[in-house]
C-alpha positions as CSV (number, residue, x, y, z in Angstrom):
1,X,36.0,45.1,21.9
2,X,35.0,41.3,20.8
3,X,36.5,39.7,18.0
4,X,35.0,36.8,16.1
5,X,35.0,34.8,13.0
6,X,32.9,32.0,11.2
7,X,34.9,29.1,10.2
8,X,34.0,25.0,10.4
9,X,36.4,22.1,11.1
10,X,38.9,22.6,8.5
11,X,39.5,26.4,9.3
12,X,40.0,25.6,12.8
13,X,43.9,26.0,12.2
14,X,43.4,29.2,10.3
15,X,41.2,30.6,13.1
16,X,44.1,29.3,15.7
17,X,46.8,31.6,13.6
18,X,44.1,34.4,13.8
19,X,43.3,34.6,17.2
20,X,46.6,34.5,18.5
21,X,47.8,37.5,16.2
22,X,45.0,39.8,17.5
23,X,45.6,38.2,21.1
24,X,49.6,39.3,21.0
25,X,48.8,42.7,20.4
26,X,44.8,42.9,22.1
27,X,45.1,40.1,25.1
28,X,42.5,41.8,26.7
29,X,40.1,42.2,23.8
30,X,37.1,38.7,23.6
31,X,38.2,36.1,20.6
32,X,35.3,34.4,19.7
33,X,34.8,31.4,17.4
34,X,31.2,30.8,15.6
35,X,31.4,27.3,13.9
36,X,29.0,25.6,12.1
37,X,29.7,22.3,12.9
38,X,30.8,19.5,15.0
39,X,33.6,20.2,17.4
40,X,36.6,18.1,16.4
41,X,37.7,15.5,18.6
42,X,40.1,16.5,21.4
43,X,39.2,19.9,21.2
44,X,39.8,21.9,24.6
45,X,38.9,25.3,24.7
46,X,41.3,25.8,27.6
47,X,44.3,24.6,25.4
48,X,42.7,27.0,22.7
49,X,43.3,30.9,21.9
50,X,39.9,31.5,21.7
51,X,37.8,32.9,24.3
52,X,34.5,31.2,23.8
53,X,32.6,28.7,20.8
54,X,29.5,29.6,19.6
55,X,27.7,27.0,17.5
56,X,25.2,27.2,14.6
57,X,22.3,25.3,16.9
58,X,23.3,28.7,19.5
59,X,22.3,31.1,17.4
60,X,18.4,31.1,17.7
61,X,17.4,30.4,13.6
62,X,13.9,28.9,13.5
63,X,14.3,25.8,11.7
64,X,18.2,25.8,11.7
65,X,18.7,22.5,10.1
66,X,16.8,23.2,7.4
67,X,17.4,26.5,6.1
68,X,21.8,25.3,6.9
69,X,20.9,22.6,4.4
70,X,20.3,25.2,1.3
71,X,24.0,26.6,2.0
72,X,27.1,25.9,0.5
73,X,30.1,25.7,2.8
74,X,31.1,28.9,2.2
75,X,27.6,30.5,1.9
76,X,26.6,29.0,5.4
77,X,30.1,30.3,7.0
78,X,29.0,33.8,5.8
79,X,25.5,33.4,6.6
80,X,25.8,33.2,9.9
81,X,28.0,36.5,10.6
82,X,25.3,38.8,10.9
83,X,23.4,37.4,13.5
84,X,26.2,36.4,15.1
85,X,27.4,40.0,15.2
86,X,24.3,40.8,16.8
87,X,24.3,38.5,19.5
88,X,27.5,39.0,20.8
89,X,26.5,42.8,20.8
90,X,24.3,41.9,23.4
91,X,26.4,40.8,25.6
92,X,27.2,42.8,29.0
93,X,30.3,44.7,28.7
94,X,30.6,44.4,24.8
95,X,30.3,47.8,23.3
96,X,32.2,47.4,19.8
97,X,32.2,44.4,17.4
98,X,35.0,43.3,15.2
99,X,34.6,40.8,12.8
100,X,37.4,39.2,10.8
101,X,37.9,36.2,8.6
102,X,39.6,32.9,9.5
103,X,42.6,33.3,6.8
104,X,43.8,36.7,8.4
105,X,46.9,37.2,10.7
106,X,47.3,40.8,12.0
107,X,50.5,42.0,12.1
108,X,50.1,45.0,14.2
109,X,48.2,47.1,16.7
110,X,44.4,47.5,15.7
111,X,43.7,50.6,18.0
112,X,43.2,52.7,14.9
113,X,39.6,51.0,14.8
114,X,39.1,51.4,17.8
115,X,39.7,55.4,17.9
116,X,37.7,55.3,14.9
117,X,34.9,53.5,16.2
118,X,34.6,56.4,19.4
119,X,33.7,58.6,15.8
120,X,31.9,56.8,13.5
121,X,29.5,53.9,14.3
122,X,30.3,51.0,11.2
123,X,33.5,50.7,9.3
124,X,34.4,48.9,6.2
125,X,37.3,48.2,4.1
126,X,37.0,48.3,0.0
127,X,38.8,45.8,-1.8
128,X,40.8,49.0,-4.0
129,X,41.7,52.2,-2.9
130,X,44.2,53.5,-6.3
131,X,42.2,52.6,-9.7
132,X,43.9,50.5,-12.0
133,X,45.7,51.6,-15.4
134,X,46.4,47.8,-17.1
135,X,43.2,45.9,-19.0
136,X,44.3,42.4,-17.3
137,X,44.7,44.2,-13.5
138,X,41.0,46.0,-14.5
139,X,39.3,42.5,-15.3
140,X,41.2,40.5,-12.6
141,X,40.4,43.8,-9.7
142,X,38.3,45.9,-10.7
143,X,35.5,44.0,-12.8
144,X,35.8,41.3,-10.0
145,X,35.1,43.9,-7.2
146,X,32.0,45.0,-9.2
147,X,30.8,41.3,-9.3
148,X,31.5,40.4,-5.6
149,X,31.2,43.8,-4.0
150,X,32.9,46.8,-3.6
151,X,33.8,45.9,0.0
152,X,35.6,43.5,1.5
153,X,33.4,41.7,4.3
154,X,36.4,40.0,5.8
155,X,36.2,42.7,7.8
156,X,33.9,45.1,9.6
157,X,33.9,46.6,12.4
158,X,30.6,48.4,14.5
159,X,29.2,49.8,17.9
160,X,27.3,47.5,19.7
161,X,24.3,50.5,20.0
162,X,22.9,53.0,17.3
163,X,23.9,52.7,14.3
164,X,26.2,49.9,14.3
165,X,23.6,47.8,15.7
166,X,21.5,48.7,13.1
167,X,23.8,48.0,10.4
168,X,24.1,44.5,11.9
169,X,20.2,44.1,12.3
170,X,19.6,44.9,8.2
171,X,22.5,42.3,7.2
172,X,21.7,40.1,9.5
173,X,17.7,39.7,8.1
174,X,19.3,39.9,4.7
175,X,22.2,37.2,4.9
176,X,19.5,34.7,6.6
177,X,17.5,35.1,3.1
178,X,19.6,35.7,0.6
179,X,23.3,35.1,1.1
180,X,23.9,32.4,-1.9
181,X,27.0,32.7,-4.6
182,X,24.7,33.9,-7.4
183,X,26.9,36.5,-9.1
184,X,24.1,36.1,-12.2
185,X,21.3,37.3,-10.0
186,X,23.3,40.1,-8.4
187,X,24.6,38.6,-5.1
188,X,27.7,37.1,-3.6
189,X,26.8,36.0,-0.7
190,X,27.6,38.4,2.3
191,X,29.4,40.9,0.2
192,X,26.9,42.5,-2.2
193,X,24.5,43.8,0.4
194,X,26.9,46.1,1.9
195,X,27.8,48.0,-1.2
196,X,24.4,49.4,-0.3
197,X,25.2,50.2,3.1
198,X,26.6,53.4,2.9
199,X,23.2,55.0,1.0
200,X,21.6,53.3,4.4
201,X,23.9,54.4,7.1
202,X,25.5,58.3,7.4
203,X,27.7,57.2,10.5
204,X,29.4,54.4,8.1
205,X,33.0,55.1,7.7
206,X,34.8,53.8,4.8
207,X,38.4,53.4,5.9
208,X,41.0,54.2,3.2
209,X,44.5,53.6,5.4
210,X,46.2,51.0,3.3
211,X,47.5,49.1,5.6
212,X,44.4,47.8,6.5
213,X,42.7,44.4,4.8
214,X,46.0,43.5,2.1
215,X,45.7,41.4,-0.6
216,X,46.5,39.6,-3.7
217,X,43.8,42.2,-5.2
218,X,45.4,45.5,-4.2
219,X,49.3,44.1,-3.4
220,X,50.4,45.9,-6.2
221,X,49.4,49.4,-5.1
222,X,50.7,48.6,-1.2
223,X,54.0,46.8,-1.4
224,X,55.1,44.9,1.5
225,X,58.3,46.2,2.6
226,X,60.1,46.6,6.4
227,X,60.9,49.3,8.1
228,X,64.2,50.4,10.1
229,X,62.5,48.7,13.1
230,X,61.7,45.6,10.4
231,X,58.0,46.2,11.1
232,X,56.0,44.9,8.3
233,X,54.6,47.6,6.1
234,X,52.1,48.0,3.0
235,X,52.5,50.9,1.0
236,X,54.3,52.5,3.2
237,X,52.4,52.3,6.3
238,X,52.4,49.7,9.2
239,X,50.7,46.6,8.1
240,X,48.0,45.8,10.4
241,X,46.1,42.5,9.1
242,X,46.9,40.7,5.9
243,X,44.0,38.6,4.2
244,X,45.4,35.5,2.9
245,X,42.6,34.9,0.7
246,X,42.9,31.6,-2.0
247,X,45.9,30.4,0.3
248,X,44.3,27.2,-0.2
249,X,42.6,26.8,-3.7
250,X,46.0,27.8,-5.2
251,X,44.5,31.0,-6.9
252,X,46.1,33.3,-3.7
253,X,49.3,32.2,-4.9
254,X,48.9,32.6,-8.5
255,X,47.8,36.2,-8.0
256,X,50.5,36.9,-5.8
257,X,52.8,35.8,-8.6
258,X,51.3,38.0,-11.0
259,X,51.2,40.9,-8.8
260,X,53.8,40.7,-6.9
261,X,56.4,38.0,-7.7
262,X,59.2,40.6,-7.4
263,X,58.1,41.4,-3.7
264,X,60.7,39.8,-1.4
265,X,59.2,40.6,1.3
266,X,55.1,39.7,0.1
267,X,56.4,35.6,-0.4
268,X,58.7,36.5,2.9
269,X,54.8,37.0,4.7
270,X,53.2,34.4,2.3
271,X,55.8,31.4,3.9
272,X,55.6,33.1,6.7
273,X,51.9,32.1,7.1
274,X,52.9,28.6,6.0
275,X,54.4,28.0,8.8
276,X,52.0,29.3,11.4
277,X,49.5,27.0,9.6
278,X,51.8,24.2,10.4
279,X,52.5,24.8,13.9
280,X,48.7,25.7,14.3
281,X,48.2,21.8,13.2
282,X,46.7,22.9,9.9
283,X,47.6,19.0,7.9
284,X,45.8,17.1,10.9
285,X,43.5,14.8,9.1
286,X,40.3,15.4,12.4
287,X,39.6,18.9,10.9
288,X,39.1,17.4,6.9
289,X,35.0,16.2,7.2
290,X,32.4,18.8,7.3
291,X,29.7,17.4,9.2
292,X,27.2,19.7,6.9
293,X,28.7,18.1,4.2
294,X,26.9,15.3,4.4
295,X,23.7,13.3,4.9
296,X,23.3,11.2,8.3
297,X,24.5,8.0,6.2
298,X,27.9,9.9,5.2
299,X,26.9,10.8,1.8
300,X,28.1,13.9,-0.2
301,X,25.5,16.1,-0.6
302,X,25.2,17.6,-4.1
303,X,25.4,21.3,-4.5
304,X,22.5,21.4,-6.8
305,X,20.1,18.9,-3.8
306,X,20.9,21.7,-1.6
307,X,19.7,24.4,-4.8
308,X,15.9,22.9,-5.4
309,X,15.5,22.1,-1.6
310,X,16.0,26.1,-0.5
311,X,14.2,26.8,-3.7
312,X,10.6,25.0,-3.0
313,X,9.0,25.4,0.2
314,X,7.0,21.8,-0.4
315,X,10.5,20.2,0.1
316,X,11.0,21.9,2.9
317,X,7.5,21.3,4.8
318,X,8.2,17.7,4.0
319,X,11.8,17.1,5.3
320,X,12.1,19.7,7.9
321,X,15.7,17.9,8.5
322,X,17.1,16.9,5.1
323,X,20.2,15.4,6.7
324,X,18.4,12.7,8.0
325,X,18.4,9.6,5.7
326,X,18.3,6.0,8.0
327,X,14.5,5.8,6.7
328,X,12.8,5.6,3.3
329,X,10.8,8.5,3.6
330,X,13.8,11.1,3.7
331,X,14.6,13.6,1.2
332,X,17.8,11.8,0.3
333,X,15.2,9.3,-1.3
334,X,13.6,11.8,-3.2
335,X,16.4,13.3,-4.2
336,X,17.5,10.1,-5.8
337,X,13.9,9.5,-7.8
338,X,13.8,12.9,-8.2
339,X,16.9,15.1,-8.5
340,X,17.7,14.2,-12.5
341,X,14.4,16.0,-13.4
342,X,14.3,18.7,-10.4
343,X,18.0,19.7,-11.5
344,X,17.0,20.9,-14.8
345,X,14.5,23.6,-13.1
346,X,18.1,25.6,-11.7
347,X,20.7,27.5,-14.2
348,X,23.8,26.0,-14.7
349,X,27.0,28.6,-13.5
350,X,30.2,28.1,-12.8
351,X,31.5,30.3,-9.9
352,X,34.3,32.7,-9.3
353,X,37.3,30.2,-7.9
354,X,36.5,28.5,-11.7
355,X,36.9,32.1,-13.1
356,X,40.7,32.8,-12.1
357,X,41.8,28.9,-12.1
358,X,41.3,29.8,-15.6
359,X,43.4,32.7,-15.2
360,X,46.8,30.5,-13.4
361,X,49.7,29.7,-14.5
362,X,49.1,25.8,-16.1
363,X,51.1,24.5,-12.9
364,X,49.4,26.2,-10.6
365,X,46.6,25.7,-12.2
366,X,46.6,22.3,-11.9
367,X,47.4,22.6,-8.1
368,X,44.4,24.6,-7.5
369,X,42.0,22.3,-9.5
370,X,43.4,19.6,-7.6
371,X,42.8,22.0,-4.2
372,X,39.4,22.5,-5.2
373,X,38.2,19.0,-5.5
374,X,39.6,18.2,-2.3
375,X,37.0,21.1,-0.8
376,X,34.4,20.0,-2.6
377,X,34.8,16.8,-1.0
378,X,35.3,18.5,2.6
379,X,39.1,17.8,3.1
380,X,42.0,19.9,2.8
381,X,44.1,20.7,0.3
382,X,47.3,18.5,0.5
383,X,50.1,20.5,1.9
């Protein structure tokens, strides 16, 4: 088995927590970090949990430079899975593949996916497995799982051969087209393809153990509770990875407290987590500057220069590397004569995280506006 996740810079810390969860219960299984972009300084893999980096230049894309620059951060993290997936399925040795995201700890053996993996060839976890009965738990869970996909993609799991391999092949040619946050337009970035997976693939297994994949969205049907061996457990059944998702932006937090703020044990995991993150050197200030974010000169590149550049191929033909900007002909320069009127050609939208800030309590609602500027500007949130 190989495990690997997609992270830059300031998920570094997150990854660190990650890895060394699956490695206390898997040392033997391949942790593998895909980043796209620079190394921090000081950074020794040998001092590292991680088995092996594998860089966004490594990963074969024609014209890598160019089509990274028409990503968001969080688009180009999830961009990159599938062919990543696919590569490391090539390896020697490597006969199953296990992705998970950067903001998941596991808290118990994974062996179950392996078993499942000697039956079935691709797995996925859904975001819900019990429907819910209240309006506001329907429009915060279930409408949001119809908008950003019925599965989870901080998780999958596949064979490197057969089926698995083709699963990973028809992602991977889809994510390197078309994984943008356009909820309008039908996608969210790596997520909406695969609710088509399962018409594709007969040997896809949709696991329903609930222990698998916890979060704020479906905390309320698995509470997290301790057993006579005080093994965490969610609904009842060893917790094996929780997904810390919106840890950051404040909106994990605000969910939790609406879901499950009488769950001792669920803020037990949450501060828990906090102070992995800490030990893991998550408030060091080398991890806060995307080198993606920005053009050569250390400007912030605007979300909607990165929109009309992956929209028209002229752009692209003329600045095959848009980062670039120490000369005058550079499309930083023509974004500046130019972006005003090319910026009304793309739809104005506000995204998801917008959605439920909108949702938080006023105080934590605040924090995770606050959060969210601080990503927007590649740093991390204050602790």
């Amino acid at each position: 088995m190989l495990v690997y996740t997609s992270v830059t810079k300031s998920y570094i810390p997150k990854a660190r927590v990650l890895a060394r969860s699956v490695k206390r219960f898997h040392p033997d299984w391949s942790f593998q970090l895909v980043l796209s972009d620079n190394l921090p300084t000081r950074f020794d893999l040998a001092n590292e949990p991680f088995d092996g980096v594998l860089t966004i230049d490594q990963l074969g894309i024609p014209g890598w430079k160019s089509w990274a620059f028409g990503h968001s951060i969080v688009e180009l993290c999830t961009a990159v899975k599938g062919i990543a997936g696919l590569l490391f399925a090539a390896r020697p040795g490597v006969n199953k593949v296990m992705y998970l995201d950067p903001d998941i700890k596991v808290f118990n053996s994974l062996s179950p996916l392996d078993e499942l993996l000697d039956q079935y060839e691709v797995l996925l976890t859904p975001h819900l497995l019990v429907a819910e009965e209240q309006t506001q738990a329907i429009m915060d869970n279930e409408i949001s799982a119809l908008k950003h996909g019925v599965y989870n993609l901080g998780f999958f799991a596949a064979r490197a051969g057969g089926q698995g391999r083709e699963f990973m092949d028809w992602w991977a040619k889809r994510l390197l087209l078309f994984c943008i946050d356009d909820i309008p337009g039908g996608l969210f970035t790596d997520q909406r393809w695969c609710d088509l997976a399962p018409c594709f693939f007969d040997r896809l297994h949709t696991l329903r153990d609930p222990g698998f994949n916890v979060a704020t969205w479906n905390l309320a049907h698995r509470p997290i509770t301790k057993d006579v061996q005080w093994t965490y457990c969610a609904g009842g059944v060893p917790l094996r990875f929780y997904h810390f998702t919106g840890y950051d932006s404040g909106a994990g937090l605000g969910m939790l407290m609406r879901y499950a703020a009488s769950q001792r044990v669920a803020h037990e995991l949450w501060n828990g987590y906090a102070a992995d993150l800490k030990q893991a050197d998550n408030s060091n200030p080398i991890y806060r500057h995307w080198r993606y974010g920005s053009f050569s000169n250390g400007e912030l590149i605007p979300l909607q220069a990165r929109r009309i550049y992956r929209k028209r191929g002229d752009l692209r033909a003329a600045f095959p590397d848009p980062y670039l900007a120490e000369k005058h002909d550079c499309f930083l320069s023509w974004w500046k004569a130019n972006g005003q009127t090319a910026s009304s050609e793309l739809p104005a939208k506000r995204g998801f995280r917008h959605r439920i800030i909108n949702l938080l309590p006023p105080r934590v609602a605040f924090i995770a506006r606050q959060a969210k500027q601080r990503l927007a500007l590649g740093r991390p949130p204050r602790p």
